[in-house]
C-alpha positions as a printed Julia matrix, in Angstrom:
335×3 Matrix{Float64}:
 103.45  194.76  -18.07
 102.96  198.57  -17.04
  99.77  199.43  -15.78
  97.53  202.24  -18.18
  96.97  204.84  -17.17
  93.72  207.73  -17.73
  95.12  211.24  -16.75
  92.36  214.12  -16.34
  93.35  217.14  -15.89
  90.34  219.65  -14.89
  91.73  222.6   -14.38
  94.08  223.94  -16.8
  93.01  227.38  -16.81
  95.88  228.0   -14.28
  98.78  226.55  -15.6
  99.41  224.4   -18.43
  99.46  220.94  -17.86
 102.55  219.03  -18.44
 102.8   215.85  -21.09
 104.13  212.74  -19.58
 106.94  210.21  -19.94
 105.27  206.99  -18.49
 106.56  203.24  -18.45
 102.98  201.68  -20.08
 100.41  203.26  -22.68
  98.51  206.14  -20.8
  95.64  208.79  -22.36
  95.3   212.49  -21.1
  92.45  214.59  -21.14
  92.91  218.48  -20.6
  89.86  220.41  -19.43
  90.54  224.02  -18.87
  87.73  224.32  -16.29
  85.1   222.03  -14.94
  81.87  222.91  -13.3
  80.92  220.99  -10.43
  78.31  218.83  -12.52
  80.27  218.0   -14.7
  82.96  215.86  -12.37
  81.14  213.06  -12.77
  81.54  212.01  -16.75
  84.75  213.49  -17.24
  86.48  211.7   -14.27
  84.12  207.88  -14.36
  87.3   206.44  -16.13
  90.54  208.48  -14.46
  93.0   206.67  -12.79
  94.68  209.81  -12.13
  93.68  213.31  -11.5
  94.85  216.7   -11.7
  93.24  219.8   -10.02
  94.14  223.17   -8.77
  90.84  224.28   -6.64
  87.99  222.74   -7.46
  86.48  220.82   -5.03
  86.94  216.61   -4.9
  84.45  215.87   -2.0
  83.53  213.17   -0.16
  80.78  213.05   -3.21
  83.08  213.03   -5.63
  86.03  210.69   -4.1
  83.42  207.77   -3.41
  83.72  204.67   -5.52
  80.39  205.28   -7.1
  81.57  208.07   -9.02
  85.49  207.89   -9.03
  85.73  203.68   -9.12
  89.19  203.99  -11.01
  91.1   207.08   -9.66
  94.4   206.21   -7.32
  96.0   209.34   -7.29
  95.13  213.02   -7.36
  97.82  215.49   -7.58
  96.98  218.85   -6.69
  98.74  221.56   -8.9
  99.26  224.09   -5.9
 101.04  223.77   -2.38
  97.67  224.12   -0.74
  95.85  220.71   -0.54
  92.04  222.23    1.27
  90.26  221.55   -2.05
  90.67  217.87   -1.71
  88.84  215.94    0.77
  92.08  214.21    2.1
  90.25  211.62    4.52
  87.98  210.61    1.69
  90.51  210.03   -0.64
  92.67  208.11    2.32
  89.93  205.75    2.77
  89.62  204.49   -0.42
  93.45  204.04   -0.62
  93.85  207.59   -2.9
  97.27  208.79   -2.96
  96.73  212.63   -2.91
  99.94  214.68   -3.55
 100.89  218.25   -4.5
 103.5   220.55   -5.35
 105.02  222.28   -2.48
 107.08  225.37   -2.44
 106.38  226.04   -6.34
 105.32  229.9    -5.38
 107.06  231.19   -2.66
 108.78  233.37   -4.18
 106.07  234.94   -6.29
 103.4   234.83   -3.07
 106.09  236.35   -0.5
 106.56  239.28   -3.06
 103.04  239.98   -3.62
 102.71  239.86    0.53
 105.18  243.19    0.76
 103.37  244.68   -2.78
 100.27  244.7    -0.71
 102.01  245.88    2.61
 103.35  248.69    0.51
 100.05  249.27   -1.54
  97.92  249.5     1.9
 100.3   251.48    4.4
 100.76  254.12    1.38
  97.48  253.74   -0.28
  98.39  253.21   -3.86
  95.08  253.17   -5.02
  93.51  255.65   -3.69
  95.81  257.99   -4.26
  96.57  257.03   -7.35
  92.59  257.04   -7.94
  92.53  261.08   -6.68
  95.16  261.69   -8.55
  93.61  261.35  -12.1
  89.85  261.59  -10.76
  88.29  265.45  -12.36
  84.92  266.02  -10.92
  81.67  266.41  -12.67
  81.59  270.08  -12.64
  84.07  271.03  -15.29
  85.37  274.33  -13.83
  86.78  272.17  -11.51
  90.57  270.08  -11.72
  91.65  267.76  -10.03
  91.73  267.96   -5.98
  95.9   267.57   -6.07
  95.31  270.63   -8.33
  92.71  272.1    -6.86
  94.16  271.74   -2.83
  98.1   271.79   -3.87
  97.91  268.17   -1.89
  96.73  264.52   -1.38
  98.66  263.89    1.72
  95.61  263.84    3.37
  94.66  260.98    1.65
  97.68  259.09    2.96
  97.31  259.69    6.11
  96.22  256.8     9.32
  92.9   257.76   10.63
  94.66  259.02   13.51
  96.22  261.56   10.96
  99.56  260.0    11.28
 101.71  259.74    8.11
 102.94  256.29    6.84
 105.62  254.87    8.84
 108.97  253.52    7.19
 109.83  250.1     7.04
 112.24  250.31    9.92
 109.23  251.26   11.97
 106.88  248.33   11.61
 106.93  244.81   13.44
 105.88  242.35   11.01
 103.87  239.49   12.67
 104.07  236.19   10.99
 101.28  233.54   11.42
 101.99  230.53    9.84
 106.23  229.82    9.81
 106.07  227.33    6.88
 108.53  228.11    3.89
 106.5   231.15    2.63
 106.33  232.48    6.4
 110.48  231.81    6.88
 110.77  233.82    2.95
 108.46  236.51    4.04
 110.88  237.01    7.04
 113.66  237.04    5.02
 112.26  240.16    2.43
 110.79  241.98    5.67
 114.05  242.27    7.52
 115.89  242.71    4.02
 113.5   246.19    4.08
 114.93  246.68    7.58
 111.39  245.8     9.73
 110.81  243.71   12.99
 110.3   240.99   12.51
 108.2   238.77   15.19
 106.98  234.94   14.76
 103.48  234.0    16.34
 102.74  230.43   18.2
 100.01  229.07   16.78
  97.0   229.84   18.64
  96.0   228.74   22.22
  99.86  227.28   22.52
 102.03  228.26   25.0
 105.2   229.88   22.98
 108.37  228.02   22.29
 111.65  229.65   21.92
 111.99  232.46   19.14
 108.3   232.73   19.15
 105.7   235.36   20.19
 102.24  234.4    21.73
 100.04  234.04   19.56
  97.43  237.36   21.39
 100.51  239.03   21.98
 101.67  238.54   18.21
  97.85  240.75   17.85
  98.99  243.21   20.49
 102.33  243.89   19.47
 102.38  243.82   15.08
 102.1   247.07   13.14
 101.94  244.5    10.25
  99.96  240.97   10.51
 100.71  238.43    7.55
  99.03  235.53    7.07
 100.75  232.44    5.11
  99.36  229.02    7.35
  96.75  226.31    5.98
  93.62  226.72    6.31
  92.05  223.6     8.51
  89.51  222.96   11.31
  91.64  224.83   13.81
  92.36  228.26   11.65
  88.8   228.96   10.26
  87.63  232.6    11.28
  91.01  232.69   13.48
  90.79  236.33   13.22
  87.49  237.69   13.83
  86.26  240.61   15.8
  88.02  239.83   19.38
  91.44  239.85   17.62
  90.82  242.74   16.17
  89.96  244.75   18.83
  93.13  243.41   20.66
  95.1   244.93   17.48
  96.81  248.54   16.95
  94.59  250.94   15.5
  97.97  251.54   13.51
  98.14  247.67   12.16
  97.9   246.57    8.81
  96.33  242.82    7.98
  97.66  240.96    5.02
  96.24  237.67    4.07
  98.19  235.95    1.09
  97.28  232.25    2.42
  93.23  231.28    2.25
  90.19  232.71    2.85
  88.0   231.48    5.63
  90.96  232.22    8.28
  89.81  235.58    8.59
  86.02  236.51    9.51
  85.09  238.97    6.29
  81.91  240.37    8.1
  84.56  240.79   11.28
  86.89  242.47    8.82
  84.44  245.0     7.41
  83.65  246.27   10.35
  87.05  246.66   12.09
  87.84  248.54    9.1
  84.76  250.83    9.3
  85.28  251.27   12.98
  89.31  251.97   12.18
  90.17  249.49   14.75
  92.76  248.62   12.55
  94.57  250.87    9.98
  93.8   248.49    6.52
  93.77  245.6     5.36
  94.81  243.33    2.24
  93.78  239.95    0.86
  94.14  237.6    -2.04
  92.14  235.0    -0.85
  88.24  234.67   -0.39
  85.89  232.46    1.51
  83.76  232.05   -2.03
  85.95  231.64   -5.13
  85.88  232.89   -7.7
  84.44  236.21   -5.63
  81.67  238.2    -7.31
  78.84  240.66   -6.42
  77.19  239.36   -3.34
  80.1   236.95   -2.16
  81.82  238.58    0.01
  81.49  241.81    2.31
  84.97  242.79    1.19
  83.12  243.24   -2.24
  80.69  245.56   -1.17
  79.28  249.03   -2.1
  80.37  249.9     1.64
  83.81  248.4     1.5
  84.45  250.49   -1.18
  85.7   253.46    0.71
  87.89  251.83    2.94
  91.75  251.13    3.36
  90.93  247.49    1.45
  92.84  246.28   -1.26
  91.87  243.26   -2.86
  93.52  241.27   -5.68
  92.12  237.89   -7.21
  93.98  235.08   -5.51
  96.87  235.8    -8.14
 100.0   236.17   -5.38
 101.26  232.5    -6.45
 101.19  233.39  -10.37
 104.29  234.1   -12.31
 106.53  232.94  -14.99
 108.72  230.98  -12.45
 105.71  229.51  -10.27
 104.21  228.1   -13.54
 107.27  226.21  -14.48
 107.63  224.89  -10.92
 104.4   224.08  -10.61
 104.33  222.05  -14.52
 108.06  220.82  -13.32
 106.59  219.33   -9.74
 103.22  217.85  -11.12
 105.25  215.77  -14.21
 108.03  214.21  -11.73
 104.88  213.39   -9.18
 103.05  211.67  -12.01
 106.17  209.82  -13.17
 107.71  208.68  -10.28
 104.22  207.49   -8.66
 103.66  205.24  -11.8
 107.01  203.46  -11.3
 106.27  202.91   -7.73
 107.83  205.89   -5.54
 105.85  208.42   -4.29
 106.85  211.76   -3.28
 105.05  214.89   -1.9
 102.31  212.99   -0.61
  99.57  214.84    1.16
  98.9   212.75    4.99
């Protein structure tokens, strides 16, 4: 006889959550968002879970408070909200749904190179903004020009795509499809070795990736190794000219760090949709701050993976997981 089955879902807020075709009699229970204290009750009877990126610690994962669960299926292709050793002891199959937004995230990654090296929004901010005084217009008005405004601090203007080296950290499938859209736009393209690793063929040490990109994009996991992988000594080893772009997790780049390269223009700008705290508000994060505010910094709310194709993916990969788990094969298992 097939084995039942309690699916819990506590996330939905994301993505809708798929129904399931399962051999035996199963329940599922849709939350669209769970606070932390509140993990307890609604997963006590789950055999299965499904999250996005809330946290399943240690806590969480131990038998006191989790004594059914067997499998957690993460609906995202990064797997850092799940604590993976936990969940191994116990004999927790943890899987997820890789390669459901590349295409959306590499896309966002070159909106943000473009929004940052031209400075979409604060030009776009002087271009409407009338002072106070109201014999004034607006500066474009009032000085015939905002290319000023678009200028490096060097007071260079932006430099064309066929003038930038795009350094990739992190050559997964969103760091080979990044490639792939950078030299479509006609740029450099350069690979980093991970760092402290002598380079292998095709690739670019990992300090002289720093040295030598006019663009740095980010798209690896984040993990023991990569926390605060760029703080202040890589940037100072970085063009004054160089853009940062982080579409892959906060907590590989050093925000305080950050902040100040910016205000000391040791780098150009910078652009990130991922946070060490989220969901980022006042007090969070020094990117959020009254003095970040004037600076080449554009932020957007971990939103690079979401679009009408990545949800369908995503609902597609987390329903075949389910299913073929519960007949005995497992695929895109998390080790």
């Amino acid at each position: 006889m097939a084995e039942e089955h309690h699916i819990v879902a506590i996330e939905a807020v994301h993505c809708p959550i798929p129904q399931f075709d399962l051999p035996g009699p199963h329940t599922r229970e849709v939350h669209r968002w769970t606070n932390p204290s509140d993990l307890p009750s609604r997963l006590k009877d789950a055999t299965i879970v499904v999250t996005t990126t809330i946290k399943l610690s240690a806590e969480t994962l131990s038998a006191e408070v989790t004594p059914k669960l067997r499998l957690i299926v993460i609906m995202a292709t990064g797997t850092d909200c799940v604590d993976i050793a936990a969940a191994s002891a116990r004999g927790i199959t943890v899987c997820n749904c890789p390669g459901s937004n590349i295409d959306s995230v590499s896309e966002h990654a070159i909106g943000l190179y473009f929004a940052s090296r031209r400075k979409f929004i604060e030009l776009h901010n002087n271009t409407i903004a009338v002072p106070d005084d109201p014999s004034l217009d607006t500066e474009w008005k009032t000085n015939g020009s905002l290319l000023s405004r678009v200028r490096s601090p060097s007071g260079k203007a932006p430099s064309l795509c066929s003038d930038e080296t795009v350094g990739i950290i992190g050559y997964g499938m969103l760091g080979k499809r990044i490639e792939t859209l950078a030299k479509a736009l006609g740029m450099n393209v350069i690979i980093a070795e991970r760092k402290g690793v002598f380079p292998r063929a095709g690739r670019v040490g990992f300090e002289d990736a720093l040295k030598q990109s006019t663009v740095l994009i980010l798209c690896l996991p984040r993990s023991v190794e990569t926390l605060n992988m760029l703080s202040t000594a890589e940037f100072e080893m970085m063009s004054s000219h160089a853009l940062l772009i982080n579409v892959a997790r906060g907590g590989i780049v050093d925000e305080h760090a950050l902040l100040d390269a910016l205000k000391r223009n040791e780098i150009a700008g910078a652009a990130t949709d991922v946070y060490v705290k989220e969901p980022a508000g006042r007090g969070d994060s020094p990117l959020l701050s009254p003095e970040a505010a004037s600076l080449n910094l554009v932020l957007t709310p971990h939103l690079a993976w979401y679009a009408e194709r990545t949800l369908h993916n995503l609902e597609a990969s987390c329903k075949i997981t389910v299913e073929k788990w519960c007949i005995g094969q497992t695929i895109n298992k998390v080790e």
